[in-house]
C-alpha positions in Angstrom: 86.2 106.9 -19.7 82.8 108.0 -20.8 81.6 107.3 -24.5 78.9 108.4 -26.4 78.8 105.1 -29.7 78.2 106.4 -32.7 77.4 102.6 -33.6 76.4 99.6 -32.2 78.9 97.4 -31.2 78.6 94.0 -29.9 78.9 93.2 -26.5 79.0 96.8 -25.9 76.1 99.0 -26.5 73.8 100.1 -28.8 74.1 103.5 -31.0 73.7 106.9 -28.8 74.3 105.2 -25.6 76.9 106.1 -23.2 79.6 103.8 -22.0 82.1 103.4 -19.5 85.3 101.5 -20.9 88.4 101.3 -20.0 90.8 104.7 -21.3 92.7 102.5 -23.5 89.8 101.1 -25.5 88.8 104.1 -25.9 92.1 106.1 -27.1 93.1 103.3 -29.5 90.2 102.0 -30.9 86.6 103.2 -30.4 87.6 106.9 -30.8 90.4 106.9 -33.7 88.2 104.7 -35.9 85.0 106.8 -35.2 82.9 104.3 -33.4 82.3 106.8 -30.3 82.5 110.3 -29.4 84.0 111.9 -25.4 80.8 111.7 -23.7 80.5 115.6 -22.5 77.8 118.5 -23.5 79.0 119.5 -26.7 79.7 115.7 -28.0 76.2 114.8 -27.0 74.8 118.1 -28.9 76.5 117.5 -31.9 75.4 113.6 -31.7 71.8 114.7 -31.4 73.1 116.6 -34.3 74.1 114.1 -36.2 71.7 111.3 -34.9 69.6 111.0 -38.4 72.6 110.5 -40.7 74.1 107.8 -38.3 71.1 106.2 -38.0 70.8 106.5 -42.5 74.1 105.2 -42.6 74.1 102.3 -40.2 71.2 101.1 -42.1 72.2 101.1 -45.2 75.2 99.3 -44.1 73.2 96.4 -42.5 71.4 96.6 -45.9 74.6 95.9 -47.8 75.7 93.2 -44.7 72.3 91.6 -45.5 72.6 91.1 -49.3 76.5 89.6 -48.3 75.1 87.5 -46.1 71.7 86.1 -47.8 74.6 84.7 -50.6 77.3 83.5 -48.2 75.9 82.2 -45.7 75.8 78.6 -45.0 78.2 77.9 -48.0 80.8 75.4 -47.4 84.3 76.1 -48.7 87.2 73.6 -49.0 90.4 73.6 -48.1 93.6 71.7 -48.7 96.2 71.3 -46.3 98.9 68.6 -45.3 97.7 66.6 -42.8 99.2 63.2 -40.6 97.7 60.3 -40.2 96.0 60.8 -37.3 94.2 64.1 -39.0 96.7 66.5 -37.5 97.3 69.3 -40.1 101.0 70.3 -40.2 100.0 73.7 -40.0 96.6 75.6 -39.4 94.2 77.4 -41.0 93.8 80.9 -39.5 91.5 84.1 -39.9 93.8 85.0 -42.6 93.7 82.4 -44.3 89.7 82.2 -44.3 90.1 85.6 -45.4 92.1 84.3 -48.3 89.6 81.3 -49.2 86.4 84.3 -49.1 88.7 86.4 -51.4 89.5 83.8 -54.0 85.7 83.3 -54.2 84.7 87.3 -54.6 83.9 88.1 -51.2 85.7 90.5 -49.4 85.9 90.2 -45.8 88.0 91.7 -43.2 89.9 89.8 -40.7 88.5 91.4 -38.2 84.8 89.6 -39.2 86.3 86.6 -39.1 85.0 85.4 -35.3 87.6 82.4 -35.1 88.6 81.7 -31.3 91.5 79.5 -32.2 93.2 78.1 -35.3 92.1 74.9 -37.0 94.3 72.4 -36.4 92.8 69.3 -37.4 90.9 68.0 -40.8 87.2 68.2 -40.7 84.0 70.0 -41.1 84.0 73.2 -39.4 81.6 76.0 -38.6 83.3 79.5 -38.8 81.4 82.5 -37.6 81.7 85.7 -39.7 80.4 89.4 -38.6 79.6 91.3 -41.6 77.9 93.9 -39.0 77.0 94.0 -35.7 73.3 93.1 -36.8 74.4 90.9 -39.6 76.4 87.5 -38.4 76.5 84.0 -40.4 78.0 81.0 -40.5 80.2 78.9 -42.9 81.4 75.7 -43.5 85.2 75.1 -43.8 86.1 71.4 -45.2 89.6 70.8 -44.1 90.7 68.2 -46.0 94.6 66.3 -47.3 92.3 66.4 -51.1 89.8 67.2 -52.8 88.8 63.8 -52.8 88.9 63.2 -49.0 86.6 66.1 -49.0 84.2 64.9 -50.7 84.7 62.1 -48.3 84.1 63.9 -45.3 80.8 66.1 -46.9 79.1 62.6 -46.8 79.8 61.7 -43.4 83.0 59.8 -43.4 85.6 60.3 -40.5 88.9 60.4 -42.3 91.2 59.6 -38.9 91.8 56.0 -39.5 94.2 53.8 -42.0 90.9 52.0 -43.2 89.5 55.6 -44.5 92.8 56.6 -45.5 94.4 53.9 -47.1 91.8 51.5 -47.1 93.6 49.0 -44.2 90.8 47.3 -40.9 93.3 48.4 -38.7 92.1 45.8 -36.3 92.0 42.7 -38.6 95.8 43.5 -38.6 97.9 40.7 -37.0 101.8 40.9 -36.3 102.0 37.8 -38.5 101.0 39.6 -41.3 104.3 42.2 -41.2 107.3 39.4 -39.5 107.3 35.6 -40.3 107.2 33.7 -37.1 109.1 31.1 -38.8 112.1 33.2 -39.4 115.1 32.9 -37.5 116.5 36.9 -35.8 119.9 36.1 -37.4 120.6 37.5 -40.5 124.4 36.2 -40.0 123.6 32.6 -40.2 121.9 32.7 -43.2 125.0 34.1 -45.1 126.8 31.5 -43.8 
């Protein structure tokens, strides 16, 4: 199907062009949220039409986009989750959930700008991409941490994925002597007797 964009949309096209994309991009997203018009004569009239306001209004959206982003971007958030020893977190931090962090900190973002490929899953210092327009993209930093302490940890460089940066432990001064006695006979029965 033929489109006529009535913005620009990443990866896509720029305002006023025509597209070809497939009839069920169109149907159940470009045309019921009023990012593109049927390309045919009177759509392209009434475009022409419209052409100056669109044009006003996309600006003064990448305006607003601009004044979000010149605040939030390149902040670094942190975020608490249960983690194992190895830095698995026993769940993940999802768009919703950087949603939720954004929130809790005045800024409202959609889920939909959150450009996450695939859930965090591990702790660490991670870059997360968010689209306030399609002129207007930034970056954040997401500190997944098991505290608020390992955090602060991890902002200075440390790799928290080891017993020595967790609990302090050289895991390879450790020796088996050091957890059985060598001199210790396996038979707990004899030494009742």
């Amino acid at each position: 199907m033929d489109v006529i964009l009535l913005e620009r949309i990443s990866k896509l096209g720029q305002m006023g062009e025509v597209v070809k994309v497939r009839d069920g991009f169109a149907r159940n997203y470009l045309l019921p949220l009023g990012k593109a018009l049927r390309a045919n004569a009177a759509n392209k009239t009434r475009f022409e039409a419209e052409r100056a306001t669109l044009e006003a209004r996309n600006l003064e959206r990448k305006s607003e986009a601009q004044k979000v982003a010149d605040v939030l971007g390149g902040k670094s958030f942190i975020v608490v989750r249960s983690a194992g020893e190895t830095g698995q977190l026993y769940g993940s931090v999802a768009a919703r959930d950087v949603v939720e962090i954004l929130a809790a900190e005045g800024f409202s973002i959609g889920r939909s700008q959150v450009h996450l490929n695939t859930p965090i899953k591990a702790i660490g210092l991670h870059a997360v991409a968010i689209g306030l327009h399609a002129e207007v993209e930034i970056t954040v930093e997401l500190n997944v941490a098991r505290s608020a302490e390992e955090a602060e940890r991890q902002t200075k460089g440390e790799t928290l994925t080891s017993a020595d940066a967790i609990y302090g432990v050289d895991e390879d001064a450790l020796r088996p002597e050091d957890f059985f006695d060598p001199e210790a006979d396996g038979n707990a029965e004899d030494d009742d007797a």
